[in-house]
N, C-alpha and C positions, 0 to 999 in steps of 0.2 A: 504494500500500500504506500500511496503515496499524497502529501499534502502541501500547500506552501504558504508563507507567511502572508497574512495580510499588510497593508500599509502602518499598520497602529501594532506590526512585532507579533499577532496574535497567530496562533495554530488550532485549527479545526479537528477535531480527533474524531474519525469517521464513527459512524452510528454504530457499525458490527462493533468496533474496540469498545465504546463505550456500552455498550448489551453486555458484551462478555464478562468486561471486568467490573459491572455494575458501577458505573461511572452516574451520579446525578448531578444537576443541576447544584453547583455550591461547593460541592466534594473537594478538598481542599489535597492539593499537589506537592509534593516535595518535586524542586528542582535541582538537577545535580548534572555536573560536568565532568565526564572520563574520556580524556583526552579528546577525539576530536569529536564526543557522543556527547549526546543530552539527554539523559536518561527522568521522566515522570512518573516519579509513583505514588500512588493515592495512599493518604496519610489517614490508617485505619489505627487508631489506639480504642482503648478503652471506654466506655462511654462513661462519662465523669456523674450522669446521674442512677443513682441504685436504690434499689425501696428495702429502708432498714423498718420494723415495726411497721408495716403499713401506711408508712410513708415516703414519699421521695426526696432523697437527699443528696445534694450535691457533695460529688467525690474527688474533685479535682482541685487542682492547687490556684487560692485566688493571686487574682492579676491586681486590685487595689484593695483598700484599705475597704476589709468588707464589715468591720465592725461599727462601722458609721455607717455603711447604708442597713444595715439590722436595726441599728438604733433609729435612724428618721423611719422607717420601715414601719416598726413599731408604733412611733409617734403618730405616725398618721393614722395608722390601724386602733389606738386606741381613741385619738380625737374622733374617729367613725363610733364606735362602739359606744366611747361612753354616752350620758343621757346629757351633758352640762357641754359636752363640745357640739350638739346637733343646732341648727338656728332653729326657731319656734317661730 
């Protein structure tokens, strides 16, 4: 098979390759260069969410400070709940 770059660097990856190797929409590529090869391979790890107790919990390593968005998180969640943060 054969493909060729578009003007914007981009490459087409025929429909049979992406059926085969279950390629979707978004499926995120490791790019790598071996001498004068370009080698794409679809970057399957782990799925970072897992249900511990019947719930679902994220398992993967955070990227920011996620104990501040738990805390507004919350906040918000409790000015809904409570009876004194609703407007009447």
């Amino acid at each position: 098979m054969e493909t060729a770059l578009d003007r914007f660097g981009r490459v087409l990856i025929p429909k049979k390759l992406r059926e085969e190797l279950d390629l979707q929409p978004g499926t995120v590529l490791r790019i790598e260069e071996s001498g004068q090869k370009i080698v794409l391979q679809p970057v399957r790890g782990e799925p970072h969410l897992i249900v511990k107790g019947g719930v679902l919990v994220y398992s993967g390593s955070p990227q920011s400070d996620v104990s501040r968005a738990v805390q507004r998180h919350r906040q918000e969640r409790l000015k809904k709940l409570s009876p004194f943060g609703k407007k009447r």
